[in-house]
N, C-alpha and C positions, 0 to 999 in steps of 0.2 A: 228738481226738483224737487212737489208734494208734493207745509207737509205734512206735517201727523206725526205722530212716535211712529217712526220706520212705515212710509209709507207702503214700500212693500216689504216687510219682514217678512212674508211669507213666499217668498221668493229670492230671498238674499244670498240664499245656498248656490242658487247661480248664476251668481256676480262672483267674477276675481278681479284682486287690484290692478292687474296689470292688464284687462283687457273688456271692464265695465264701464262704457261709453253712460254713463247714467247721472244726473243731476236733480229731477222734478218726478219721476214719478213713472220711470220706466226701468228698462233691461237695456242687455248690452245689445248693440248691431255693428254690422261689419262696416257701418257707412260714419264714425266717427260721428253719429249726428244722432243721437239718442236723447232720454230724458226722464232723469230718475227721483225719488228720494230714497233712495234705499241706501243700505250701508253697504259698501265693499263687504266680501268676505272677509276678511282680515284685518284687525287693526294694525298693522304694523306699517310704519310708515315707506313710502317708497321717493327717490328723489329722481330725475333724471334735466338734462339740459341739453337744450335745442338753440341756435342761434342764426338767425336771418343772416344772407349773405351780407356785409358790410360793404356800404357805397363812401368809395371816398377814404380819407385818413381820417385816424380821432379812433380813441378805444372803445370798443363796444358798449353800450351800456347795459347792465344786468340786472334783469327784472326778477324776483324771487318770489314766484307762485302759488299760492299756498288754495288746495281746495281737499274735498271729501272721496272724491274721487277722479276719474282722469276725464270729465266730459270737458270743462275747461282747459286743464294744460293740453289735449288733445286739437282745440280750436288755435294755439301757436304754430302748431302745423301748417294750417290752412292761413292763417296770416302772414306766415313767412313765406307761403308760396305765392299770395297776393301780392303781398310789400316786399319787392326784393332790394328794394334800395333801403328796408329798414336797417340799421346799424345797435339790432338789439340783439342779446341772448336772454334766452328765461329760462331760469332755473326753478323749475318744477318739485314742486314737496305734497304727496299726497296722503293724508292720515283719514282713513276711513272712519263712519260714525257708531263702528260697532262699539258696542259699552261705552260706549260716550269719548269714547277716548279725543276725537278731530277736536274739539273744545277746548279742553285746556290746554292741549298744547301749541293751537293757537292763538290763545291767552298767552301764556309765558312767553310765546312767542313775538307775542305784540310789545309786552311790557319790558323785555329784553332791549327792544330797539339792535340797533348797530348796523353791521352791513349785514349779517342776515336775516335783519327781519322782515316780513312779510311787506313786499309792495301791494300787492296785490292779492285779495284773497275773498273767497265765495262760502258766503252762507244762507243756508233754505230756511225757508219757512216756516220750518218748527224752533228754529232758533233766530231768525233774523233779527228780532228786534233788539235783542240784544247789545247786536253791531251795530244797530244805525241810531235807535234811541235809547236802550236800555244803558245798563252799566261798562259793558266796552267798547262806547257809539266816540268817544275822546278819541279812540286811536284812527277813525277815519277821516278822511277828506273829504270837504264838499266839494261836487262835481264842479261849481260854479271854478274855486279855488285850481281848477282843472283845465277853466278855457271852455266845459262844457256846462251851459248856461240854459234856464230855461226856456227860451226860445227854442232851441235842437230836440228838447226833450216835446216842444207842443208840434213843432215841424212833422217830426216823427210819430206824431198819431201816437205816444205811449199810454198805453192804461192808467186809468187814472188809479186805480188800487194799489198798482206798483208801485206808482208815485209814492204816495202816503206810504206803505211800511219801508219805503227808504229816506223819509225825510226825517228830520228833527229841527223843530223849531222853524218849520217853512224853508230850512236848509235842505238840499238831496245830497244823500249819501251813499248810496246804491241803487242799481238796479238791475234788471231781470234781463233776459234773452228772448227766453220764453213769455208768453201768459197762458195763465191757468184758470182763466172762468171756464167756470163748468156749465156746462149742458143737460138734457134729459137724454139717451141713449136707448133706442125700444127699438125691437122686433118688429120689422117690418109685416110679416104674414098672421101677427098675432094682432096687430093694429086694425089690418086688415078684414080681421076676421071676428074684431067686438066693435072697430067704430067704421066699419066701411072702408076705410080709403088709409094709407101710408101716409101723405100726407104732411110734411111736417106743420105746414101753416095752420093744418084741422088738429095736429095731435095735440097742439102747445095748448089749444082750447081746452081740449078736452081733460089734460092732464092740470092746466092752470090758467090764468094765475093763483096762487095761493093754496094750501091746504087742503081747504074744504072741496075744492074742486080736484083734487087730486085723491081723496080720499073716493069721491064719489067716480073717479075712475077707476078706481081697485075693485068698486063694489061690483061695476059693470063688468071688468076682468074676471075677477071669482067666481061668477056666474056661468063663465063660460070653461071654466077651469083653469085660471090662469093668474098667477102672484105677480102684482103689480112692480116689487123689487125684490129682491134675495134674503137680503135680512135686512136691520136699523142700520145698521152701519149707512148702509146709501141714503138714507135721510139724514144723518147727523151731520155731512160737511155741507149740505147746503141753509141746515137752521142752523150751525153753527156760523157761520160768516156772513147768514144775514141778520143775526142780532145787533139790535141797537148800540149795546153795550157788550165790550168785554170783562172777562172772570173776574177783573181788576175795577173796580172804582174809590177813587181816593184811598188807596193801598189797604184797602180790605174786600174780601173775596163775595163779589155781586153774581148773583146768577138772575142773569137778565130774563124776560118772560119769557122769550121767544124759545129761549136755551130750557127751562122749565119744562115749556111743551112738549118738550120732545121724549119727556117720562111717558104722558100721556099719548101720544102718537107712536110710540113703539109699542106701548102694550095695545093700541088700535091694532094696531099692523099683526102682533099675533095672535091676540083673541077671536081674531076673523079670520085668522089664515090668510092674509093677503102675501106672508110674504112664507119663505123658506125656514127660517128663523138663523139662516146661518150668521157667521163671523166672517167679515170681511179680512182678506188674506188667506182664505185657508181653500183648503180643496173642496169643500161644498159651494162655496164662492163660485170658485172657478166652474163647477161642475154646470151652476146655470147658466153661464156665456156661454156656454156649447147646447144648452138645451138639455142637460143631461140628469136634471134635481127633480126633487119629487113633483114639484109642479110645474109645469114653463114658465118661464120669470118674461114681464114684458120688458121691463128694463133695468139700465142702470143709471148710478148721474155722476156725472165728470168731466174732466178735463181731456181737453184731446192726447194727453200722455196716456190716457187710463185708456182709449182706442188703439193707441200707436204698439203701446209698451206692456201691454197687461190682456186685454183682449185679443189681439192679432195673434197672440199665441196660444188662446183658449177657445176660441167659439170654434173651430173647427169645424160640423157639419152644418153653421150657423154662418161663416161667412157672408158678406154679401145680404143677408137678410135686416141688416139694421139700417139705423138714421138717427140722427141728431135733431134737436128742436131746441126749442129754449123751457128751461125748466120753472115752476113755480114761482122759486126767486131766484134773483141773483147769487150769486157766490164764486169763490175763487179756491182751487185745493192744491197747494206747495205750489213750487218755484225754488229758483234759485238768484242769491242777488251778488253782484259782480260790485265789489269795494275797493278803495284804493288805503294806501297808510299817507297821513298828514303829513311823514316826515320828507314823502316826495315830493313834495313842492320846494323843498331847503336846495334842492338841486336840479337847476334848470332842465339840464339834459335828461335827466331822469321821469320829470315832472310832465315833461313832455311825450317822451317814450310810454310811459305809461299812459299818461290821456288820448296819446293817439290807439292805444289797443283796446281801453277800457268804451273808446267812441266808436270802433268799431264793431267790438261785440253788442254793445247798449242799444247804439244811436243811428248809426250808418242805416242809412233806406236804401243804397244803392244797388245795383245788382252783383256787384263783387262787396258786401257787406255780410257777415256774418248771418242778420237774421235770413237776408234774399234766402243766402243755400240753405238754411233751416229749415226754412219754410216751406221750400221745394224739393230737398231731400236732395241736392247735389255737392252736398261736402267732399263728393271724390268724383274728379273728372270719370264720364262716360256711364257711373254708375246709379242707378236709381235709389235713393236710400227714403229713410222715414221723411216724410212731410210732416210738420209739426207748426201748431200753433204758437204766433212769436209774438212780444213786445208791443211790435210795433203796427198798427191799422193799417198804416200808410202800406209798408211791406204786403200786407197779407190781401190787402186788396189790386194789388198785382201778381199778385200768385197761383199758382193751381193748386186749392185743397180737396182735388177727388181720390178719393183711396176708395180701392177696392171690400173694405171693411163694410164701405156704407152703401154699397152696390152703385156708386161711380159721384155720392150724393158731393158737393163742393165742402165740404166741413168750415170752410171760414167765413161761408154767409151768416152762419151761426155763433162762431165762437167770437168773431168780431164785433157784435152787439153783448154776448156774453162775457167778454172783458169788460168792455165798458159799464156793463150791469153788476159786476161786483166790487165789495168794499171792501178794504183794508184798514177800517179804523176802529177795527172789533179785535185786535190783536195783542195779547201780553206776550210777557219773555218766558211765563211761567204757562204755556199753552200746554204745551207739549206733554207732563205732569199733570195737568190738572185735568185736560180731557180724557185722558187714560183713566184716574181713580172716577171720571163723572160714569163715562161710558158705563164701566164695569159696575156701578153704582142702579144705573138704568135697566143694563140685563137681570141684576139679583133681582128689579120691583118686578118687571115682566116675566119673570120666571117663577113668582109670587113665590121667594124666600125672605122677603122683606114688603113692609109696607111702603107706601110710597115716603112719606112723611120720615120713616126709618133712614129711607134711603138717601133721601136729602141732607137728613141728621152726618150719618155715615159719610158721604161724602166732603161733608165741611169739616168733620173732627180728620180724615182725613189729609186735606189736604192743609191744615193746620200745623198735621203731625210731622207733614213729610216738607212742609213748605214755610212753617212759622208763619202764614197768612191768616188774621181772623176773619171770621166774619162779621158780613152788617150788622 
């Protein structure tokens, strides 16, 4: 997963390289079937190399793995126990995202070329665009280029948002495992107890569609003593990804209306006390998924890794008291996307070894398919692990998503429509950076040390400063 600048930085201290099952937007778990964006502990690189039993004569062929941390090379496991007549070995390279380090040395690494460089390699959502459209989108392969063709990809029920930040030019060049559209996540007995009923068919009313109806659910919350989110942070990735436009229009820096609003809807959210006022990441964050902050928070909004990978380890005497709905708008937060390097196509054998892995973690719907155990949480025979929101509709609509989180609620009635409710075409390469100096721009106006108008200003010489991007 995400993503965000480190989607969980505030949790990164317990992740290590050698044993952070993480990619979108979670923590490690014992069942290889996690989902993060967070960095490794360490940036230091680690390698290792795994090879499927070989069927037959012919030299193995070696696929050289390149990710952030080990959620993917750990999915060669489970492929090689699948495919035992595969005749591959992958050699594994993991360079975590702490100080940015996974980046440029899988840049040199790309530019290097040769036989070690990257077949195959994974990047999230605070940097995807990068690799599929941005500046080093050359060194990928289209999937078509692969054997894996549009059709497999509409077969398979994928998100349509995924689509989009892996294509370029109507070409696809990556894709996800997971999907990341986000939800509204609320307190069952506080629902309960300001609108009558749990409900989630009655909550999605009450809290949306849109803004204004959501704001007028806080008012009703307040009333009764109760902060409709934690702080701004939980509003800003769902008006962020459903703006019309991204930071970017014709390579000067636009700040789309919707992205605006959200000056004005945070200092809502604390003028009224609706929310907590905390920082997403930190331990006042956490404190309200257990119930434990100065006011009870009814909810929060995200992606089923923010339930799986960040919740389940917080609510605590709150277990079992939530549910899922569909949120205001649309939106999607991190991911991770699985790419291939163009130069394996120069070699049949190769071309193929890797198309056949890249289509099973992508594409396969079948029940010995990547996303099926994902989705189900059986990455390890006999053991029950995270259930996770996947790629793919088709998957997720034979699946079981009841977790004990949501007091037995099915999570993919929801996130299934919530995929397809978010867009990926509000995306730059310069995300990452630019929403960091915006956010931090938004708490000075709401914390009235700056004017609004100030704040605006500030943020464009900003991101001027640190980006060479002008403004309108």
């Amino acid at each position: 997963m995400k993503s965000m600048k480190r989607v969980l930085v505030g949790i990164s201290t317990m992740l290590v390289m050698t044993s952070a099952l993480t990619a979108c937007g979670g923590n490690s778990n014992s069942n290889s079937n996690s989902n993060s964006s967070s960095p490794s502990a360490s940036p230091a690189p680690s390698a290792s190399t795994a090879a499927a039993p070989a069927a037959g004569k012919g030299e193995k062929v070696t696929i050289n793995l390149w990710s952030f941390t080990d959620e993917i090379p750990n999915m060669t496991k489970k492929y090689m126990e699948t495919h035992p007549d595969a005749n591959v070995e992958f050699k594994t390279t993991v360079i975590a995202t702490t100080d940015g380090a996974y980046q440029p040395a899988l840049d040199q690494a790309l530019a290097a070329g040769g036989k070690d460089a990257p077949d195959i390699y994974a990047a999230e959502s605070a940097f995807v665009l990068k690799y599929t459209q941005g500046d080093a989108s050359t060194y990928a392969a289209n999937y078509a280029d692969l054997g894996l063709d549009d059709q497999m990809v509409k077969d398979a029920g994928i998100a349509q948002y995924s689509v989009d930040i892996g294509s370029k030019d109507g070409q696809l060049k990556g894709l996800g495992y997971q999907a990341t559209g986000g939800a509204f996540i609320y307190r069952r007995s506080i629902a309960k107890d300001v609108f009558g009923t749990d409900d989630p068919a009655t909550i999605k009313t009450e809290v949306g569609p849109g803004w204004d109806k959501f704001f007028d659910a806080a008012k009703k919350l307040k009333a009764k003593g109760y902060g409709i989110v934690s702080g701004d942070g939980d509003i800003w990735h769902p008006i962020e990804n459903s703006s019309d436009t991204g930071w970017l229009v014709d390579g000067k820096l636009h700040i789309d209306p919707k992205r605006e609003a959200f000056l004005d809807l945070s200092k809502k959210l604390k003028d009224n006390g609706y929310h907590n006022d905390t920082t997403d990441w930190t331990e006042a964050w956490y404190a309200d998924m257990s119930g434990a902050g100065a006011q009870p928070i009814f909810g929060f909004f995200g992606p089923a890794w923010l339930i799986n990978y960040v919740m389940n380890g917080q609510v605590k005497a709150t277990n079992g008291d939530w549910a899922v709905t569909e949120p205001p708008t649309g939106f999607f937060w991190g991911g991770t996307w699985l790419l291939a390097n163009k130069d394996v196509t120069k070699d049949d054998a190769k071309k193929q070894a890797v198309a056949d892995f890249v289509k099973w973690v992508t594409l396969d719907t079948s029940e010995t398919g990547l996303q099926y155990y994902w989705a189900n949480g059986t990455m390890k025979k006999g053991e029950q692990g995270t259930k996770d929101s996947v790629a793919s509709s088709v998957v997720m609509s034979k699946s079981n998503g009841e977790v004990p989180l949501l007091g037995g609620q099915n999570m993919f009635d929801v996130f299934v429509p919530a995929n397809a409710n978010a867009s990926g075409k509000n995306l730059t390469q310069f995300d990452e950076t630019i929403n960091k100096i915006w956010r931090d721009q938004v708490r000075e106006y709401t914390a009235g040390n700056k004017t609004r108008d100030k704040a605006i200003e500030t943020f464009k010489q900003q991101v001027k400063d640190q980006l060479g991007i002008e403004s309108e």
